[in-house]
VOTORMI-952218 format. One line per field, with one value per atom (N, C-alpha, C, O): residue number from 1; atom name; x, z, y. Coordinates in steps of 0.001 Angstrom, whole numbers, padded with zeros to 6 digits, always signed. Each point is the difference from the previous one (the first is absolute). Layout:
seq	c(NUM ...)
atom	c(CA ...)
x	c(X ...)
z	c(Z ...)
y	c(Y ...)
***
This chain:
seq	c(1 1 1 1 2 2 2 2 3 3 3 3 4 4 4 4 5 5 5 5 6 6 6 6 7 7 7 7 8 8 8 8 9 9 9 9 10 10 10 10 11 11 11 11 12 12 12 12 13 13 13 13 14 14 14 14 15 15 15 15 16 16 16 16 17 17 17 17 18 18 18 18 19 19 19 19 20 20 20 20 21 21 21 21 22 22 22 22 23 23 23 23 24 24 24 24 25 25 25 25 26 26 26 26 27 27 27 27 28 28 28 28 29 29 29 29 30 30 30 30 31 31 31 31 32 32 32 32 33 33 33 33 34 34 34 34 35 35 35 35 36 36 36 36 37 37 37 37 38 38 38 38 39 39 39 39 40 40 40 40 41 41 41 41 42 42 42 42 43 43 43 43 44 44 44 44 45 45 45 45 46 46 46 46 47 47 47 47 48 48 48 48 49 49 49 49 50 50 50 50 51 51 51 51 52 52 52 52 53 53 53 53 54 54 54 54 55 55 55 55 56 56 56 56 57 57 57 57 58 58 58 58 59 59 59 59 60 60 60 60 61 61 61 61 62 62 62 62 63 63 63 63 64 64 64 64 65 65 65 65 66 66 66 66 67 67 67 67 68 68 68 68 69 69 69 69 70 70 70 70 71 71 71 71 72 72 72 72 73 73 73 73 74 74 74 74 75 75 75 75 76 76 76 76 77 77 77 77 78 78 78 78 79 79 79 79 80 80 80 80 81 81 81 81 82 82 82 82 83 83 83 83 84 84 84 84 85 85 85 85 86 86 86 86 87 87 87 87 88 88 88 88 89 89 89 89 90 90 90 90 91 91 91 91 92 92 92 92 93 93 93 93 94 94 94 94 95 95 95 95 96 96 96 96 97 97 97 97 98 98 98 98 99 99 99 99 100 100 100 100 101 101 101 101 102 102 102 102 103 103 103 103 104 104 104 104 105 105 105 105 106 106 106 106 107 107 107 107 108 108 108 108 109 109 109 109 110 110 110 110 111 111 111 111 112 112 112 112 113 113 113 113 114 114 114 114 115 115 115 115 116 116 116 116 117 117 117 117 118 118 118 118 119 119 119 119 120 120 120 120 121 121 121 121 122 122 122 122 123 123 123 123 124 124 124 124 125 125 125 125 126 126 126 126 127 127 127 127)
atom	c(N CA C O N CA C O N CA C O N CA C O N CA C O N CA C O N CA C O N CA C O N CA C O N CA C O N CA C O N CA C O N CA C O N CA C O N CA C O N CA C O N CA C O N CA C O N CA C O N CA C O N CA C O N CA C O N CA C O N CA C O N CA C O N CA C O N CA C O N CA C O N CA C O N CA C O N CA C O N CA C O N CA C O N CA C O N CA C O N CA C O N CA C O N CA C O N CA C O N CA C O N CA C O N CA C O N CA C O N CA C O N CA C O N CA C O N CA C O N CA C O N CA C O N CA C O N CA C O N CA C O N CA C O N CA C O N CA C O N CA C O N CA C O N CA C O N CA C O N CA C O N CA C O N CA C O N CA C O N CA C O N CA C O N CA C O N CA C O N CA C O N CA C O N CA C O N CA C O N CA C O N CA C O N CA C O N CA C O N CA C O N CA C O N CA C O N CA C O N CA C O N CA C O N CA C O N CA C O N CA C O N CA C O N CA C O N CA C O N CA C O N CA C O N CA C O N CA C O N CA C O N CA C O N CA C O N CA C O N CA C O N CA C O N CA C O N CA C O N CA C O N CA C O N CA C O N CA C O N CA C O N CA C O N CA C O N CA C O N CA C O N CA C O N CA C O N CA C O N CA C O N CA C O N CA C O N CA C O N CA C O N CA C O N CA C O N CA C O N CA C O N CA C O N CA C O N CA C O N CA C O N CA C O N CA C O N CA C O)
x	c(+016559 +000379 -000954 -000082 -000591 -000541 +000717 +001222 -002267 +000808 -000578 -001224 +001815 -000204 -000915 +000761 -002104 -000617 -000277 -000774 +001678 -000314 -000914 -000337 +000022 -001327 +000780 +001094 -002035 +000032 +000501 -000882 +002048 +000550 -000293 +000093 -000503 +000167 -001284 -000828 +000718 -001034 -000732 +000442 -001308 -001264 +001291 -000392 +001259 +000446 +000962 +000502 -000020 +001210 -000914 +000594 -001681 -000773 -000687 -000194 -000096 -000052 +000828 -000128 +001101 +001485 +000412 +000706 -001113 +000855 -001133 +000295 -001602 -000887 +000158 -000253 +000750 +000023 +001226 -000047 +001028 +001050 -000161 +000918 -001811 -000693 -000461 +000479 -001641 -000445 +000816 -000239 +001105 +001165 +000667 -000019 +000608 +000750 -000960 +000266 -001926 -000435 -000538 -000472 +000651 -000531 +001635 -000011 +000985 +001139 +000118 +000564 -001004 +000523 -001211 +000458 -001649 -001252 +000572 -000789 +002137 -000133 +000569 +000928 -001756 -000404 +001210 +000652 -000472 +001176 -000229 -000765 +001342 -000395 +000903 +001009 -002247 +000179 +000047 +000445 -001000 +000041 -000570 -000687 +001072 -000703 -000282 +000891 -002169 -000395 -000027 +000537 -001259 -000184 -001103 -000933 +001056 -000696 +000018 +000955 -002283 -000196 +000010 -000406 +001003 +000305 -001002 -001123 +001310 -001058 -001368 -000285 -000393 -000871 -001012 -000449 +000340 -001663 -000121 -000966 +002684 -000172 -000030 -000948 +001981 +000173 +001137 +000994 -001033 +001289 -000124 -000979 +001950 -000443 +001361 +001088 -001340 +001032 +001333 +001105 -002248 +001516 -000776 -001163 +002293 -000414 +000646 +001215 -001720 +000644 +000260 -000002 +000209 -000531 +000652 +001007 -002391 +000238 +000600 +000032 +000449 +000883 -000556 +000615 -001661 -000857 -000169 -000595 +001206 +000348 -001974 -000247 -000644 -000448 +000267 +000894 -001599 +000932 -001098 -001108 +001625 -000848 +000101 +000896 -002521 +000232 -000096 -000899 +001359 +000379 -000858 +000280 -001289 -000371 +000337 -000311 +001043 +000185 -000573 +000000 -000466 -000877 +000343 -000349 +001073 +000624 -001139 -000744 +000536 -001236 +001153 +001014 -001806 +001189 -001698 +000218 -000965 -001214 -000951 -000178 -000608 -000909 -001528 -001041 +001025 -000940 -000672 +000611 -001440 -001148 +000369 +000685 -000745 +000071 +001314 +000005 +001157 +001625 +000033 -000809 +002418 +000423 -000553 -000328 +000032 -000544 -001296 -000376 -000195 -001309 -000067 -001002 +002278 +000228 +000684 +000773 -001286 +000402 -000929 -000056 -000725 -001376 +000229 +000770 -001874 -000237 +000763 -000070 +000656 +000590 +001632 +000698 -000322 +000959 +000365 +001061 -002166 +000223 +000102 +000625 -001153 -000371 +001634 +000574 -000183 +001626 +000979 +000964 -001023 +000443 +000103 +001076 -001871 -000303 +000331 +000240 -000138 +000295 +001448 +000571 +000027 +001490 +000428 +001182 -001820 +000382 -000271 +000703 -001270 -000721 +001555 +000700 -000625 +001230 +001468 +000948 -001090 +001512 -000084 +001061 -002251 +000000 +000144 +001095 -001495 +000301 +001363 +000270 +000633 +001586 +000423 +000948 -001791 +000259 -000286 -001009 +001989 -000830 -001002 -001181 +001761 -001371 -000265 +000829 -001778 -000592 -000722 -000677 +001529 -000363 -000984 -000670 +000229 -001359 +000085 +000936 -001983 +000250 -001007 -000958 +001030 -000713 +000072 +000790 -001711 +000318 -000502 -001147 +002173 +000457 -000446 -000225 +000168 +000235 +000656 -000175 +001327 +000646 -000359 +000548 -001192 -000455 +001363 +000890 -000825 +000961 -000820 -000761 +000871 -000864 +000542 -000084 +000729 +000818 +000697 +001042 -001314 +001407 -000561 +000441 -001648 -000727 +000207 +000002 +000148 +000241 -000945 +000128 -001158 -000596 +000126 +000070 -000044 -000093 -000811 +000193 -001175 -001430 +000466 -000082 +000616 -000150 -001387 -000930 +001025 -001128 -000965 -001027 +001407 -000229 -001305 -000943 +000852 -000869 +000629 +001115 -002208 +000180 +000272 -000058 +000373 +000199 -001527 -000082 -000686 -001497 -000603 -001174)
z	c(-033356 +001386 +000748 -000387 +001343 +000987 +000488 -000044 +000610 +000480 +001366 +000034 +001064 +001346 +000467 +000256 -000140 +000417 +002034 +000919 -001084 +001622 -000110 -000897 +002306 +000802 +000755 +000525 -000755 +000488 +001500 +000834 -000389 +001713 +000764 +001226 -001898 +000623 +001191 -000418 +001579 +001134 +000008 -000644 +001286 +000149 +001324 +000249 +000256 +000849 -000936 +000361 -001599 -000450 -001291 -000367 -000129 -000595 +000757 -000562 +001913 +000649 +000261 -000301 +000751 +000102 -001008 +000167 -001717 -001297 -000033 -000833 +001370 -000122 +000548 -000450 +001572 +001535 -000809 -000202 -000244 -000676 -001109 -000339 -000189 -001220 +000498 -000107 +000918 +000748 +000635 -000159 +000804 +000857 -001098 +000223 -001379 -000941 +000144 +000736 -001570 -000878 +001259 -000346 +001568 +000692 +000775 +000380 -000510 +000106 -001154 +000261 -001489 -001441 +000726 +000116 +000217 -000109 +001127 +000359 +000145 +001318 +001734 +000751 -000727 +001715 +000396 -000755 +002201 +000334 +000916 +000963 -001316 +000791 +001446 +000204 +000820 +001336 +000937 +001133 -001960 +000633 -001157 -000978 +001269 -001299 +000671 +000770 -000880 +000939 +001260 +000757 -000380 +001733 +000313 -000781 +001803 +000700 +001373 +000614 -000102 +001183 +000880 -000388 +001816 +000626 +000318 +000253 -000200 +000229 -001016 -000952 +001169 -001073 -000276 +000713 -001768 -000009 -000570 -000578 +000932 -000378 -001308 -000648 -000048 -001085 -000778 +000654 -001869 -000695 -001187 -000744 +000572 -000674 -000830 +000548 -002081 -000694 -000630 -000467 +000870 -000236 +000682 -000221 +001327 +000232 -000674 -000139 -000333 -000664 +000497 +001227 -001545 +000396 -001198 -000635 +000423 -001175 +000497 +001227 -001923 +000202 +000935 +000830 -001003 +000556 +001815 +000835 -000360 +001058 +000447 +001202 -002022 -000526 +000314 -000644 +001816 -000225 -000326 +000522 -001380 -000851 -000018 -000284 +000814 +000254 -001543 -000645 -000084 -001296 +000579 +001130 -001989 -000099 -001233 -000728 +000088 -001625 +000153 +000909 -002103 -000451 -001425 -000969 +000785 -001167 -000669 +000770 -002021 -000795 -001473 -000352 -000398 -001212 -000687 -001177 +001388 -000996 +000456 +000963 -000983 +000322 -000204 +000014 -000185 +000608 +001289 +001014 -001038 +002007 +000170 +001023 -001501 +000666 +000178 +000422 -000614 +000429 +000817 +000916 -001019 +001634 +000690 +001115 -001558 +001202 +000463 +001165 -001900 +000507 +001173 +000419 -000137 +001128 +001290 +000825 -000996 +001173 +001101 +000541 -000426 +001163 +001243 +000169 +000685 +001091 +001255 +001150 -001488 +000901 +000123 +001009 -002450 +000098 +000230 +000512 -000996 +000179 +002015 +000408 +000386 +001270 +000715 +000805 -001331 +000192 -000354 +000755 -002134 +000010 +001057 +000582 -000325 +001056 +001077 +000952 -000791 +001811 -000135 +000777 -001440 -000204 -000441 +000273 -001000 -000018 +001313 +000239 +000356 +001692 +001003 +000714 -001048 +000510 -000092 +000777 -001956 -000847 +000767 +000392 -000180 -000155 +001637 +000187 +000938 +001180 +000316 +001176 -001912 +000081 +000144 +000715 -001519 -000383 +000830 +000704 -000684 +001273 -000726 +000323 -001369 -000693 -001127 -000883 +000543 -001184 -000867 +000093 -001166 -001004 -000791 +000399 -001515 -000655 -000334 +000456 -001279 -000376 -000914 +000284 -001859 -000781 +000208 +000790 -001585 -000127 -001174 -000314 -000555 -001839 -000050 +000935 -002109 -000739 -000982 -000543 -000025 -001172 -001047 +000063 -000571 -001084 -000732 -000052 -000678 -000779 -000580 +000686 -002179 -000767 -001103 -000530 -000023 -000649 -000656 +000584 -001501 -000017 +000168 -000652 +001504 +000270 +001568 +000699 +000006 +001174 +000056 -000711 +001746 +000563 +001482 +000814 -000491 +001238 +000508 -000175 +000835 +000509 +001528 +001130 -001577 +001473 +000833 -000537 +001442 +001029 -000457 -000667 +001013 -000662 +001211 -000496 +001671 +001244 +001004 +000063 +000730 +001435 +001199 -000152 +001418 +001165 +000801 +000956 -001480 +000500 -000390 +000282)
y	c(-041160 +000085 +000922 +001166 -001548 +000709 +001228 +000143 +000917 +001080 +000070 -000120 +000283 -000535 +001523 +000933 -000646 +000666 +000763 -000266 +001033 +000093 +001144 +000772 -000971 +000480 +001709 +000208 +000525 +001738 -000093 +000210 -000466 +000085 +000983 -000066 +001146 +001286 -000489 -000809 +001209 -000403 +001648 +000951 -000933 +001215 +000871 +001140 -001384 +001062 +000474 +001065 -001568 +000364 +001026 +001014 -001245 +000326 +001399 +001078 -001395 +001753 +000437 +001187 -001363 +001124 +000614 +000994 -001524 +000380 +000889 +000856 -000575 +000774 +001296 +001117 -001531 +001347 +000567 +001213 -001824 +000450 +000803 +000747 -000788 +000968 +000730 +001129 -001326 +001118 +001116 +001197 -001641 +000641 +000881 +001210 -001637 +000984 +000938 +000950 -001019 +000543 +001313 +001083 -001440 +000837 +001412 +001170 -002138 +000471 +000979 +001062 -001253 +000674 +001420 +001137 -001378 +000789 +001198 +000875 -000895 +000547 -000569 +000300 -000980 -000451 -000897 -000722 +000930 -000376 -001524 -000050 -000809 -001509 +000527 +000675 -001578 +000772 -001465 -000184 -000627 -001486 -001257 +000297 -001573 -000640 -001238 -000357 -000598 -001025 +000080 -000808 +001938 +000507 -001045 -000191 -000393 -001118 +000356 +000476 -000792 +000296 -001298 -001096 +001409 -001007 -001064 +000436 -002013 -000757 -000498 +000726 -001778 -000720 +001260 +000897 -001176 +000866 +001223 +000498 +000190 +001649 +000314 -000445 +001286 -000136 +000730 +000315 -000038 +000370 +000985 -000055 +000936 +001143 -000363 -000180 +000094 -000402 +000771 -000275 +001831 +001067 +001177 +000340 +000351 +000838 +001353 -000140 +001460 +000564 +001579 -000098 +001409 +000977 +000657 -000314 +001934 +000530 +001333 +000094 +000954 +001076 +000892 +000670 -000707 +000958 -000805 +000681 -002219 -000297 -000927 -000100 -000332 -000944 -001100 -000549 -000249 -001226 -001178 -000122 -000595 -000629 -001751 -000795 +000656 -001276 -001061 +000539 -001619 -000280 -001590 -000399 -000400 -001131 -000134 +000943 -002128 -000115 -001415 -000830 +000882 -001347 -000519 +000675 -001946 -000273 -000836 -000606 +000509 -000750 -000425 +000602 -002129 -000213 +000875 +000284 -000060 +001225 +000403 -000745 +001449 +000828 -000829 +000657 -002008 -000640 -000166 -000337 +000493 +000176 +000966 +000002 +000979 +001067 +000496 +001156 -001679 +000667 +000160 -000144 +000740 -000348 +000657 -000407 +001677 +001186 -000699 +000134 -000747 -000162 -001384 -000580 +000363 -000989 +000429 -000485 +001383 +000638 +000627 +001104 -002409 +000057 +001037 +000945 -001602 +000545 -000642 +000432 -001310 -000385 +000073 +000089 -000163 +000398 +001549 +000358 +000603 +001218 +000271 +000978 -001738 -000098 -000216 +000733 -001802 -000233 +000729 +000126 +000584 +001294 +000888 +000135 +000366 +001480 -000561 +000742 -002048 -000422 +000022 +000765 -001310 +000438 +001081 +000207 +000761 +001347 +000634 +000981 -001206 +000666 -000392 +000718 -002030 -000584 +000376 -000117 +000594 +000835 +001465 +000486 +000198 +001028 -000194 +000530 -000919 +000258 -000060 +000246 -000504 +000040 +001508 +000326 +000688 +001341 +000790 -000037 +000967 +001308 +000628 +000122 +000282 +001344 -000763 +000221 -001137 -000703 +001301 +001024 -002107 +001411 -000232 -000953 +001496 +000022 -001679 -000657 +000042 -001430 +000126 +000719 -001576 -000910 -001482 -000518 -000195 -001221 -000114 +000318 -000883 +000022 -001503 -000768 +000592 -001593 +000309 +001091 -002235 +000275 -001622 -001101 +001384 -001368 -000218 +000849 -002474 -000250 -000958 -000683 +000550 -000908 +000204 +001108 -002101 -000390 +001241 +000300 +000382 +001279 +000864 +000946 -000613 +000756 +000512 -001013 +002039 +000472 +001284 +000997 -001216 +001302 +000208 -000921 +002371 +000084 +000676 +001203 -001502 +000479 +000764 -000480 +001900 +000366 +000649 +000602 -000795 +000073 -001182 +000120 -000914 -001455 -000384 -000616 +000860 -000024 +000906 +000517 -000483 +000876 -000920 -001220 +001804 -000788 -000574 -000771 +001234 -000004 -001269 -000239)
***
C-alpha cells in the first residue's frame, strides 16, 4: 500500500513569524523590553522594522531579523543590503518623530538559521 506523501504547507510568512518569534524570546530572555512588533510606515514604498525593542539602560533598539533554513550565500545577516538597511532608518526616523525626547538608538539584526540564532548588534548606522 502506498503511503500518501504531502508537500511542506508551511508558506515563507508563516516560516518568518516562527522566526521573529524566536528572535523575540531570545531577545526578551537577553533583557530588552518589546516596545512594538511589525511597525510599518504609512503608504507604498516606506518600510518596516520587525521589532522594536529598548534596553534597561532606555536604548531603543531598532531589530531586522532575517530567517534562513542555513547559512548558505552568505546567511541571513548577510541579506541584509543596502536597501533594505535604507527602509529601515526611514521608518525608524518615522517611529521616532512620534516622540518628544528620542532617545539613544541602534539598529540590531537578529539571524535565525536553522537552530542557530545570532544577534549582531549595531548591525548598521543611520548614515
Amino acid at each position: 500500500m502506498d503511503v500518501p506523501k504531502f508537500k511542506n504547507t508551511t508558506t515563507t510568512k508563516q516560516s518568518g513569524d516562527a522566526g521573529e518569534d524566536r528572535a523575540l524570546a531570545h531577545l526578551l530572555a537577553s533583557g530588552l523590553l518589546l516596545v512594538q512588533r511589525n511597525y510599518r510606515t504609512p503608504g507604498r514604498g516606506g518600510g518596516e522594522i520587525d521589532l522594536i525593542m529598548r534596553e534597561r539602560g532606555g536604548t531603543l533598539v531598532f531589530v531586522e531579523v532575517r530567517k534562513r533554513s542555513s547559512r548558505a550565500f552568505g546567511g541571513a545577516a548577510a541579506s541584509v543590503g543596502g536597501l533594505k538597511q535604507h527602509r529601515i532608518v526611514f521608518a525608524a526616523r518615522h517611529f521616532l518623530m512620534r516622540l518628544r525626547e528620542p532617545p539613544p538608538c541602534r539598529f540590531d539584526v537578529v539571524s535565525v538559521e536553522a537552530d542557530h540564532i545570532e544577534w549582531l548588534k549595531a548591525a548598521f548606522d543611520a548614515s
